[in-house]
C-alpha positions as CSV (number, residue, x, y, z in Angstrom):
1,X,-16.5,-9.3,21.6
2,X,-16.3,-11.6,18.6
3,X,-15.4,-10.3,15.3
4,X,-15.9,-11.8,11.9
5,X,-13.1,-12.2,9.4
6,X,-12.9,-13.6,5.6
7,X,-10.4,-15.5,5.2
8,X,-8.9,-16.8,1.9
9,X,-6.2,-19.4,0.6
10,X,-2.7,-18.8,-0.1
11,X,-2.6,-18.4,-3.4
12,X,0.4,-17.5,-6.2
13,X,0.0,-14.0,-7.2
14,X,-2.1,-13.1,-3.6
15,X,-5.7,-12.8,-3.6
16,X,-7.8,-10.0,-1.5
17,X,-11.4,-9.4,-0.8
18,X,-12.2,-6.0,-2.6
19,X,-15.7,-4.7,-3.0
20,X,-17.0,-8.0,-1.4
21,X,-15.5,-10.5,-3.7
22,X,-12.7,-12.7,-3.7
23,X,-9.8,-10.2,-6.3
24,X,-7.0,-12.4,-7.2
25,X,-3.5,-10.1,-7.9
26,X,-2.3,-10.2,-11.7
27,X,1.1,-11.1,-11.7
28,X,3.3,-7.9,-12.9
29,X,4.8,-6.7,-15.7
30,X,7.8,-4.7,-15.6
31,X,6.6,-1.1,-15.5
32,X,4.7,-1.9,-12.2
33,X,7.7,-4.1,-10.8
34,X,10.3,-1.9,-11.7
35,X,8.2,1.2,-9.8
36,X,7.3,-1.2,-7.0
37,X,10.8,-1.7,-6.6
38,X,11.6,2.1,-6.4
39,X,9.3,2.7,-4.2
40,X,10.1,-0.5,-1.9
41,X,14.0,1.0,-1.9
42,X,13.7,4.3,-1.5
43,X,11.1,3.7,1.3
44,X,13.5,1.0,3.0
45,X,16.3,3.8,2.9
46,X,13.7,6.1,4.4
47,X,12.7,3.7,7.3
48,X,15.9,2.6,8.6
49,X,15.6,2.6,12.5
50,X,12.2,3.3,12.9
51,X,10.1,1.1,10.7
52,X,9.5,-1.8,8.3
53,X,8.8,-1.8,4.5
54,X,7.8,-4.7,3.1
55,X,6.3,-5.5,-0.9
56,X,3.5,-7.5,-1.2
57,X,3.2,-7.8,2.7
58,X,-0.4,-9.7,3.3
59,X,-2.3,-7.5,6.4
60,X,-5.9,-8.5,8.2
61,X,-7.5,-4.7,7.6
62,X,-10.9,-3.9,10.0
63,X,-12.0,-1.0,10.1
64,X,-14.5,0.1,12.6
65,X,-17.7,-2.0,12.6
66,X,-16.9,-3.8,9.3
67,X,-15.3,-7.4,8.7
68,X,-11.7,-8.1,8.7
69,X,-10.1,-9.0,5.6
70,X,-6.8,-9.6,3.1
71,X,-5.2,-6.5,1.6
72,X,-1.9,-6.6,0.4
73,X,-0.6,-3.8,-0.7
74,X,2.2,-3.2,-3.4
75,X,4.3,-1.7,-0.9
76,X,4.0,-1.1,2.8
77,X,5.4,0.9,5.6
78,X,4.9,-0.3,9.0
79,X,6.9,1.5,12.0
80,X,8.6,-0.2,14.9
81,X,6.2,1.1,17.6
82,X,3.1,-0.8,15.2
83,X,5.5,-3.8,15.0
84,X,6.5,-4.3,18.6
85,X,2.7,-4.3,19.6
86,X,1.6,-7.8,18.3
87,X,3.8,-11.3,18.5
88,X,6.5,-12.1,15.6
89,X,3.0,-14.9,14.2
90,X,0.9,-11.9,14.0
91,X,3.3,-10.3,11.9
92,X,3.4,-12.4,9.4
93,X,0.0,-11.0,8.6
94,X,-0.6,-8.0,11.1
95,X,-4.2,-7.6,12.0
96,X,-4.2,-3.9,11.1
97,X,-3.8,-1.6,8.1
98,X,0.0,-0.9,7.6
99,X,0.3,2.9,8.1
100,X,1.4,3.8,4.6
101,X,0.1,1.7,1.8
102,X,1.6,1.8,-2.0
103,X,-0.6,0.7,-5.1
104,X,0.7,0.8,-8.6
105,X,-2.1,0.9,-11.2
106,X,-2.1,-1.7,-13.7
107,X,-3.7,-1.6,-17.2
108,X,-6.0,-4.3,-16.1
109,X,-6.9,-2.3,-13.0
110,X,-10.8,-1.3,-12.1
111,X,-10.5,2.4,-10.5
112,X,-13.5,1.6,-8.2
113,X,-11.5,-1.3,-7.0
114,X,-8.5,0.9,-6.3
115,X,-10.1,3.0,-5.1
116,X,-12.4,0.7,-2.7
117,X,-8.8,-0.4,-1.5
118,X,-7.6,3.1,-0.4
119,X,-10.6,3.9,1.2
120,X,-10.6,0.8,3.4
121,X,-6.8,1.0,4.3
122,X,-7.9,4.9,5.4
123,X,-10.9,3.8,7.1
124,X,-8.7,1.0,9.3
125,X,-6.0,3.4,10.2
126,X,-3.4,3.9,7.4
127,X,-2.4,7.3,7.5
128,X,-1.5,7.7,3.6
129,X,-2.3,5.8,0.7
130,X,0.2,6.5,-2.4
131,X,-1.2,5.7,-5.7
132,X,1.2,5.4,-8.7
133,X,-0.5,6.1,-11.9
134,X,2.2,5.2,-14.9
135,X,0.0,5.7,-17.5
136,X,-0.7,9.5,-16.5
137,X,2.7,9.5,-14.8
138,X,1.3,11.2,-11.7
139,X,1.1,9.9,-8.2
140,X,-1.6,10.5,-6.0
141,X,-1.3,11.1,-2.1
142,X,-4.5,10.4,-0.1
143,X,-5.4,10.8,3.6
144,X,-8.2,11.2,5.9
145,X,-8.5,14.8,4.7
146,X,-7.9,14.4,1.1
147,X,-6.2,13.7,-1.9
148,X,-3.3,15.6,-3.4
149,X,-2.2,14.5,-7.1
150,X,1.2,15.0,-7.6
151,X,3.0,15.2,-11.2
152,X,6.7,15.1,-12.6
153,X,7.6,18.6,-11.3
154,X,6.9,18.0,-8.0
155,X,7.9,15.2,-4.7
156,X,6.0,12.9,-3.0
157,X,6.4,14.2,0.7
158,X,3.6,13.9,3.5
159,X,4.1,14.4,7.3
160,X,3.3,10.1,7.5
161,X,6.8,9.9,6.1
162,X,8.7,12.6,8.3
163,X,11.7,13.8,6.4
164,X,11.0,11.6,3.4
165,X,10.8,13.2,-0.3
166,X,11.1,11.4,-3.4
167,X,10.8,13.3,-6.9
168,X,7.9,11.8,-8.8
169,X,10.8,12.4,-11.7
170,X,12.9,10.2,-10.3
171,X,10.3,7.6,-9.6
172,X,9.4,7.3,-13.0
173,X,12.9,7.7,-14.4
174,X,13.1,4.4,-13.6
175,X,11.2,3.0,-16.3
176,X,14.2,4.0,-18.7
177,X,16.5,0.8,-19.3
């Protein structure tokens, strides 16, 4: 059955199809590349022997019934059963949602683009979206059941990550020089 996929240039920062328009990626600042590279490490740690994590890692997300197209996520986890089931060129950018997607909220950010994003990586298979807010210094975990919002007094933990916990404390700790 043929499907139908957008496809877009290479471009310097990445640009994605969001809300059925061409979104080009603002190049960070250091609040969101210091937390993306928290999160990156901490999740690397996490997924040693079973899985991949990978920042700014271009996938092709379809879900059901709608047209393949480029998300790249600030940070993704993608384990090693996902990764041994399409060739070494396919995972340069995997035709499927990565099974835990990371965005960091940006000042320049549109919620309903965020949000657009989350709700298509859930809708092709990504079994947690984690959404860093700085400016509220909260994070939000989302699934196909729901959204928890997490603050600095608690982790972020969700049976996606078995065994993984990360104090939302410690995440933004990081900020500090």
């Amino acid at each position: 059955m043929p499907y139908h996929e957008i496809v877009l240039p290479g471009t310097e920062p990445e640009t994605e199809w969001v809300r059925g328009r061409a979104l080009q990626k603002v190049s960070p600042q250091r609040t969101h590349s210091w937390l993306q590279g928290a999160m990156t490490i901490e999740l690397t740690r996490w997924a040693a022997g079973h899985g991949r994590v990978g920042p700014e890692w271009r996938f092709r997300v379809a879900p059901p019934g709608e047209v393949r197209r480029p998300l790249v996520p600030d940070v993704a986890y993608v384990s090693n059963e996902r990764l041994r089931s399409v060739t070494d060129e396919e995972l340069e950018v995997p035709p499927f949602a990565p099974e835990v997607a990371v965005e960091i909220l940006s000042p320049d950010d549109r919620r309903i683009d965020v949000d657009d994003k989350l709700h298509t990586y859930l809708r092709a298979g990504s079994l947690l979206v984690i959404v860093i807010d700085p400016m509220r210094r909260k994070v939000e975990l989302h699934d196909t059941l729901g959204t928890a919002v997490i603050d600095e007094s608690g982790a972020i933990a969700h049976g996606a990550l078995p065994g993984f916990r990360y104090a939302v404390r410690d995440l933004f700790n990081v900020l500090r020089p």
